[in-house]
C-alpha positions as CSV (number, residue, x, y, z in Angstrom):
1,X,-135.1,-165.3,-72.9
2,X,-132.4,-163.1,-74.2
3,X,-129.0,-164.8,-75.7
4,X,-126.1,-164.6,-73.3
5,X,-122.8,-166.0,-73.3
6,X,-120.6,-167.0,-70.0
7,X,-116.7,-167.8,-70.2
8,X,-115.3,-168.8,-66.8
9,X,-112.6,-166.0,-66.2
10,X,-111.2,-167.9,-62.6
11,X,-111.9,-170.1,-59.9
12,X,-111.0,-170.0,-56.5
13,X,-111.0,-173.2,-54.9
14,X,-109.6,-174.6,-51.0
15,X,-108.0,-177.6,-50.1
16,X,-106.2,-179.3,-47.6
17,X,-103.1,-181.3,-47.7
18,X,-103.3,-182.7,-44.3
19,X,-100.0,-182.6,-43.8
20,X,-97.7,-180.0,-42.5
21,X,-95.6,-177.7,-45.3
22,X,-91.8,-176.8,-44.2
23,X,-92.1,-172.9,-46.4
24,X,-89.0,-171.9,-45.7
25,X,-87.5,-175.4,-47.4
26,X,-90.0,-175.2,-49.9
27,X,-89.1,-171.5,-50.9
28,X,-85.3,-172.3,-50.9
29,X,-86.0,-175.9,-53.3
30,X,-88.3,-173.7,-55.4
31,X,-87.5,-170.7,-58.2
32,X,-90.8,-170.3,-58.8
33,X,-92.3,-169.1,-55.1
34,X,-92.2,-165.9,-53.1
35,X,-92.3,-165.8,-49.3
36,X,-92.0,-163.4,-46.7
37,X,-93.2,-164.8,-43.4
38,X,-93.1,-160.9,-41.8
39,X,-95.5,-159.8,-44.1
40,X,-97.5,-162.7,-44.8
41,X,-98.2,-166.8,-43.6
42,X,-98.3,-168.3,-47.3
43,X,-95.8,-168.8,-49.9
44,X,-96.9,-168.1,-52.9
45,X,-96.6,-170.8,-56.1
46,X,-96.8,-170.0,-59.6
47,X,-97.5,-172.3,-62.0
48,X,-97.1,-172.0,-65.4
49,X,-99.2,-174.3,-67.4
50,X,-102.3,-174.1,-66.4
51,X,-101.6,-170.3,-65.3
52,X,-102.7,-170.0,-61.6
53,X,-100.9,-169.0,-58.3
54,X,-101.6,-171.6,-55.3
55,X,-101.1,-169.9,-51.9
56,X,-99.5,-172.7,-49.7
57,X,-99.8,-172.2,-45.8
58,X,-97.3,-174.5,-43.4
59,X,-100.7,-176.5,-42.0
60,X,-100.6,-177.5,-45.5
61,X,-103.8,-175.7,-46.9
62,X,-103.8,-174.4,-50.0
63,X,-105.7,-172.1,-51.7
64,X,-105.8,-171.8,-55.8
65,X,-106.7,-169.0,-57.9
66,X,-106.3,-168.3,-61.7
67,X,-107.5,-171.6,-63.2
68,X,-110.5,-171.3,-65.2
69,X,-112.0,-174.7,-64.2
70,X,-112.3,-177.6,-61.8
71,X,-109.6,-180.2,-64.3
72,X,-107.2,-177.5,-64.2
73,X,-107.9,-176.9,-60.4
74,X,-107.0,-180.4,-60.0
75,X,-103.8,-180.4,-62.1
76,X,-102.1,-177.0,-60.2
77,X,-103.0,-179.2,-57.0
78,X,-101.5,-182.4,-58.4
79,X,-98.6,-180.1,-59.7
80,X,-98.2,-179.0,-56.2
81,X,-98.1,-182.3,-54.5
82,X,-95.0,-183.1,-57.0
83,X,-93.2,-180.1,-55.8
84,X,-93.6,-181.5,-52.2
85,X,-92.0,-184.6,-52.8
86,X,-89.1,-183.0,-54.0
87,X,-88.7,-181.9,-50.2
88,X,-89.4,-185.6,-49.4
89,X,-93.5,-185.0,-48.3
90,X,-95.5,-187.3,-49.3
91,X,-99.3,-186.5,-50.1
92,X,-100.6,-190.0,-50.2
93,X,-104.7,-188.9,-49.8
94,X,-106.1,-187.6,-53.0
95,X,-106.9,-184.4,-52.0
96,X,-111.1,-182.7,-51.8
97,X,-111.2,-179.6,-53.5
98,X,-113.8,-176.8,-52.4
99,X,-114.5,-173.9,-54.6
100,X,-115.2,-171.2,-53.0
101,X,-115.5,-168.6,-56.0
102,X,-116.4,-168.4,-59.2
103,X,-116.0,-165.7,-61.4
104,X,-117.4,-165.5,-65.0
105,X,-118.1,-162.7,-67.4
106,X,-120.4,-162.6,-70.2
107,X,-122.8,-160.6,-72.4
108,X,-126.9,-161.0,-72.2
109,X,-127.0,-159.1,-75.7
110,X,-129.6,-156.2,-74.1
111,X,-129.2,-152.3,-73.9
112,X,-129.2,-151.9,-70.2
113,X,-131.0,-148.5,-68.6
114,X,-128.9,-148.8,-65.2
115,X,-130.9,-145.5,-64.4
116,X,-134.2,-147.6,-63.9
117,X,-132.5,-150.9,-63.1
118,X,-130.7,-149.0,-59.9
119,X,-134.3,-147.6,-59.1
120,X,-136.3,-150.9,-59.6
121,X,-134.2,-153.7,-58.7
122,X,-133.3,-154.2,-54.3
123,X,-130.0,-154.5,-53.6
124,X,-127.8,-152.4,-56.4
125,X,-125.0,-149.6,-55.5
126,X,-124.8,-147.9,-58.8
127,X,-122.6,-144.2,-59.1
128,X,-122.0,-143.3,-62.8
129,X,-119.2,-140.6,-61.7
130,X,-117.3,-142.9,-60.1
131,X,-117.3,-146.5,-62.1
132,X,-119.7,-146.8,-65.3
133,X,-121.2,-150.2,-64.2
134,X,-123.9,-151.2,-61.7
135,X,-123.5,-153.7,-58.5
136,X,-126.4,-156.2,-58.7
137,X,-126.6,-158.5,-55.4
138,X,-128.7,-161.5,-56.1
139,X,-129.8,-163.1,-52.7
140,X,-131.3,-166.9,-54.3
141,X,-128.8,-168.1,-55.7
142,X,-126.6,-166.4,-54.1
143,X,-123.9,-164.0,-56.8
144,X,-123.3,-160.7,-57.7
145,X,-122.9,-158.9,-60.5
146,X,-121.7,-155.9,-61.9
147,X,-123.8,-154.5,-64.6
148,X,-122.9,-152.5,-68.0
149,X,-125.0,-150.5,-70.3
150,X,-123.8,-152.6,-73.3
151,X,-125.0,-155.5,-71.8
152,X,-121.6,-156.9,-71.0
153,X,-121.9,-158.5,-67.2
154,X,-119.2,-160.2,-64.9
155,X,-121.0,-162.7,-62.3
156,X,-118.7,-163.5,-58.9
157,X,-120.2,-165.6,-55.7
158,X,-121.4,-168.4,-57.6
159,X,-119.4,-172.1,-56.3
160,X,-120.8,-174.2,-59.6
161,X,-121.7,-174.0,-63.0
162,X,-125.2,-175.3,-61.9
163,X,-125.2,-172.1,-59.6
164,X,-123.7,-169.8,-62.1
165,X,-126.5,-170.7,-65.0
166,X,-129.6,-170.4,-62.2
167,X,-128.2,-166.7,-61.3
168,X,-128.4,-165.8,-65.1
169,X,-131.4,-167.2,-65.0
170,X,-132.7,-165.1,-62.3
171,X,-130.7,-162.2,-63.4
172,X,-132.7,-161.8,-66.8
173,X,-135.7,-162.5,-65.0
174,X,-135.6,-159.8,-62.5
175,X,-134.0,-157.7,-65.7
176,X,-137.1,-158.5,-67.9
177,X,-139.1,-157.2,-65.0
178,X,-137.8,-154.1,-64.4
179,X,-138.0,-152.4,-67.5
180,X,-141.4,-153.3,-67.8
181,X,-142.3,-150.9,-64.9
């Protein structure tokens, strides 16, 4: 098996706070926040330390992006609920997190022929003139990744590490096998 390497770029996850979310209060309390109700539902929270921007909807959802993994997902959230009880709301259930993307980049160390691999492999969308890098869709596990003659890879789609490692697994699989034939 070839030698790859996968650093976890960001993570979207979901929650909910089940609790309603005054924005408009929120945005006024907050410097941090943008929101414009005309042009869209959510405020937007940016948090500094870990680096990630929670969208925060008034049927108090929230979803998270920016955090590269699942401890820092749960300290934006926990960061959040602080900032709520500064507008007196209190957030007494610890919320479940749900990731809903992950998205990963990495190197599996192989000169890539995207020529063959768009001709062997099911499921690719690769145009040279227009982007250098081939679109792989993986149906089991379920991710997608975009492909570069270097070797270099980013993998999106996958909702756990477990999932992430068993797509690279597959992917240099079905790799291997192509440029045999």
């Amino acid at each position: 098996m070839a030698k790859t390497s996968l650093k976890v770029q960001n993570i979207v996850a979901t929650t909910s706070l089940g609790k309603e979310i005054p924005l408009t209060k929120l945005a006024k309390t907050l410097p941090n926040t943008e929101y414009n109700p005309e042009t869209f539902p959510g405020l937007v929270l940016r948090v500094k330390k870990p680096k990630s921007a929670v969208l925060v909807f008034s049927s108090g959802n929230l979803v998270c992006t920016g955090t590269k993994s699942i401890g820092q997902v749960r300290q934006v959230i926990d960061i959040v609920i602080k900032q709520l009880r500064k507008i007196n709301i209190k957030i007494t259930e610890k919320p479940k997190i749900n990731v809903q993307n992950i998205v990963a980049s990495g190197n599996i160390n192989m000169t890539l022929n995207l020529n063959i691999l768009s001709l062997t492999l099911e499921n690719t969308e690769y145009e040279p003139e227009q982007f250098p890098g081939l679109v792989y869709k993986l149906e089991k596990p379920t991710a997608t990744f975009l492909l570069f003659t270097n070797g270099k890879l980013v993998c999106t789609g996958t909702k756990n590490r477990k999932q992430l490692e068993e797509a690279m697994k597959q992917l240099i699989k079905n790799i291997k096998e192509a440029m045999k034939s």
